[in-house]
C-alpha positions as CSV (number, residue, x, y, z in Angstrom):
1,X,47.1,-8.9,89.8
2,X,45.0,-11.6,88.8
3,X,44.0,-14.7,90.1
4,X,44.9,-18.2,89.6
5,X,42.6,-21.2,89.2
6,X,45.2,-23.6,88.5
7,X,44.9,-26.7,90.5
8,X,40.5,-26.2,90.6
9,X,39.0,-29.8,89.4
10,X,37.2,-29.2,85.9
11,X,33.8,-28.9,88.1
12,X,35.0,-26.2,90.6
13,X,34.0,-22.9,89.8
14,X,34.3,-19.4,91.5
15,X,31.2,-18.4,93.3
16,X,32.6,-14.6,94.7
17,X,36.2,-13.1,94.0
18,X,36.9,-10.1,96.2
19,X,38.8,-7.7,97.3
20,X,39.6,-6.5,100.7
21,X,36.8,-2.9,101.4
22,X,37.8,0.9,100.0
23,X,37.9,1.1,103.5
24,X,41.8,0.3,103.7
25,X,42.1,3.7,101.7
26,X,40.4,6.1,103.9
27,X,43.3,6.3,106.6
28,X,46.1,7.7,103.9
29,X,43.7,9.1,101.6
30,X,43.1,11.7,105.0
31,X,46.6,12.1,105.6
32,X,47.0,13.2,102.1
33,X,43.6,15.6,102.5
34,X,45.0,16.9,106.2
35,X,49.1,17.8,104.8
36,X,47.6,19.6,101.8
37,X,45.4,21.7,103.7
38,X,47.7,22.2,106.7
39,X,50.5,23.1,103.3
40,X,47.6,25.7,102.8
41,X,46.7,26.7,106.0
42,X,50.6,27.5,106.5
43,X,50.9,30.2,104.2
44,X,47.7,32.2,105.0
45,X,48.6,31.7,109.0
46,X,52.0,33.4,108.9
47,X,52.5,36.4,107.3
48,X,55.4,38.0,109.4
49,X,57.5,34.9,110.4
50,X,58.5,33.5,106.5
51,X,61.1,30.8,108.2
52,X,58.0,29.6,110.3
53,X,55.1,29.4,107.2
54,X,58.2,27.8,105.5
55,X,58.6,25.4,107.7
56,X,55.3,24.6,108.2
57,X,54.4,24.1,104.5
58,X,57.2,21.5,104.1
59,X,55.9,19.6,106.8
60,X,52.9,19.8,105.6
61,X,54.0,18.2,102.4
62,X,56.2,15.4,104.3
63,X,53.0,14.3,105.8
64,X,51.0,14.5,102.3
65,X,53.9,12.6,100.8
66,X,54.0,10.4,103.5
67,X,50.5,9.6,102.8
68,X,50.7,8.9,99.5
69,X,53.0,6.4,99.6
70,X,51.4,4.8,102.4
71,X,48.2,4.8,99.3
72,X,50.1,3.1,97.2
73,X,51.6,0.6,99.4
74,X,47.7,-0.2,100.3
75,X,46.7,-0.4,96.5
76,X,49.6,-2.5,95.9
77,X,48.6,-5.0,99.1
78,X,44.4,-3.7,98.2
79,X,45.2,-5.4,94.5
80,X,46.9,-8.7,95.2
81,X,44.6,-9.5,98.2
82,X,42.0,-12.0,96.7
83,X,39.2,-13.6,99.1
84,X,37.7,-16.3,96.8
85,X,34.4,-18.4,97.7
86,X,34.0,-21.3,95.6
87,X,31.8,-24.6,95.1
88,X,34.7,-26.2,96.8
89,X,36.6,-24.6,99.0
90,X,37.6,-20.5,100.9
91,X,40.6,-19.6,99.3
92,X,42.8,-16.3,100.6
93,X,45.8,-15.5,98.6
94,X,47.7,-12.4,99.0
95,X,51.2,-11.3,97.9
96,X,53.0,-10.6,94.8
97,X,56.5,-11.8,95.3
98,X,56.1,-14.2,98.3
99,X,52.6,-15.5,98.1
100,X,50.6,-16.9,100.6
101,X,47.5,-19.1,99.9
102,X,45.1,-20.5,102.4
103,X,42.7,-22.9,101.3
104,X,39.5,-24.5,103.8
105,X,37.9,-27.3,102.2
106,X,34.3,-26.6,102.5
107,X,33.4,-29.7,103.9
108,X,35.8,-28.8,106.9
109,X,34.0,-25.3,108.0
110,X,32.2,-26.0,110.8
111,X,30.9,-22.3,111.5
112,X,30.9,-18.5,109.8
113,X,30.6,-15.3,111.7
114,X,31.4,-12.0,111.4
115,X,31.9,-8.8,113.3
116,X,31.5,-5.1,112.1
117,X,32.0,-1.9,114.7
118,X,30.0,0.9,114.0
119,X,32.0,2.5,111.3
120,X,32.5,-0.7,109.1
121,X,28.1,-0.6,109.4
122,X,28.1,2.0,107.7
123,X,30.3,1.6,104.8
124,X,29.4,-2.5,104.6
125,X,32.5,-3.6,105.9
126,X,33.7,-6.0,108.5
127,X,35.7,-9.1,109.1
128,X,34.4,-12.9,108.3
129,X,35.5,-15.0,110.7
130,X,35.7,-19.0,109.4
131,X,35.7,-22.0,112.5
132,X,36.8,-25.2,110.8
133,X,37.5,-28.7,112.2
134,X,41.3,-28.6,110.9
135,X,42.9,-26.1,113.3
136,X,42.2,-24.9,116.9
137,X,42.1,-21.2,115.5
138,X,39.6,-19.2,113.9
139,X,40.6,-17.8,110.2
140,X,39.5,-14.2,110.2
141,X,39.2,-12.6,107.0
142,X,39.8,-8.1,107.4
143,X,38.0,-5.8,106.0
144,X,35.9,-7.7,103.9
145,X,33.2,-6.6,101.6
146,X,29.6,-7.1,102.6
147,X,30.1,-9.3,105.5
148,X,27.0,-10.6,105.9
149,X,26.4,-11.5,102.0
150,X,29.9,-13.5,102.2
151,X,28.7,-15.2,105.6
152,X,25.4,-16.5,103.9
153,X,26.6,-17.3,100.5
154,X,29.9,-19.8,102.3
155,X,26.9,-21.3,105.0
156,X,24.9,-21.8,101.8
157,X,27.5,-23.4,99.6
158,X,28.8,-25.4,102.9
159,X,25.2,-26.7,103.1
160,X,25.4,-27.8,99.7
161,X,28.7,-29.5,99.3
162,X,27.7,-31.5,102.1
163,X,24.5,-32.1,100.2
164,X,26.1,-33.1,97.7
165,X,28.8,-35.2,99.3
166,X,25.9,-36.9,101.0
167,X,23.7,-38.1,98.4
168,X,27.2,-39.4,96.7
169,X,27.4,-41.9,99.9
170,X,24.2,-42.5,99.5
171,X,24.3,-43.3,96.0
172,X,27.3,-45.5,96.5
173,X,25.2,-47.4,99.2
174,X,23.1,-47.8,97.0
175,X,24.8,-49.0,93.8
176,X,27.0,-51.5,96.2
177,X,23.1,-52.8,97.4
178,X,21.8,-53.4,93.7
179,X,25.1,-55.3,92.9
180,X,24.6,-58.0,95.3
């Protein structure tokens, strides 16, 4: 599902536009892997008892069904999850029917972390958590891509909208000084 800029000023533009981590798969992608090889398992394990390798294999197949739609419940959530960076603001949107949006000027973030365990480490995954002045919470951001990448490239964008908002003061001090 795609992404909607309406509502961006004419000199906003996307700086990164991702997706929550492959990570979100890896719970029912194994449930899928374990039913189907339990299904097999099942009829190798009993040959006497055919009511219990019966038994067995359907259960085995619940589970592997129940994991696949579990899948595609997460690639339905996976592909209308958007965490947007751009040269004005942090944008999360998810949903499809009901929509949420949450939108941090970046002139309000006061500070950017984020947190990986040992697992997310190794795939390049974690959570990106976003401090600003307009709410006593923190915004944390699941199972994002490349944490650390996302952390840098909002400090560094922060850095420059304020920048930029300063040397428009300035310049207004300025002008309002050569007019008199």
């Amino acid at each position: 599902m795609g992404f909607s800029t309406r509502g961006f000023s004419d000199d906003e533009d996307i700086e990164l536009h991702l997706h929550p981590h492959w990570l979100v798969f890896a719970k029912p992608a194994l449930t899928i892997v374990l039913g189907l090889i339990f299904a097999s398992a099942s009829t190798q394990i009993a040959d006497t008892a055919e009511w219990y390798e019966t038994v067995l294999m359907y259960a085995s197949l619940v589970l592997s069904g129940l994991g696949l739609l579990r899948l595609i419940g997460r690639l339905f959530t996976w592909s209308t999850t958007h965490f947007v960076v751009t040269t004005d603001r942090v944008i999360y949107q998810r949903g499809l029917f009901g929509r949420q949006r949450l939108e941090i000027p970046l002139q309000r973030v006061n500070n950017v972390l984020f947190e990986q365990s040992f697992l997310e480490r190794l795939v390049n995954a974690g959570d990106v958590i976003v401090e600003s002045g307009a709410d006593d919470r923190d915004v944390v951001f699941d199972n994002t891509p490349d944490p650390e990448f996302v952390q840098a490239k909002i400090q560094r964008d922060r850095k420059s909208t304020r920048l930029n908002s300063s040397h428009t003061v300035i310049s207004y001090a300025v002008f309002c000084l050569k007019k008199k």
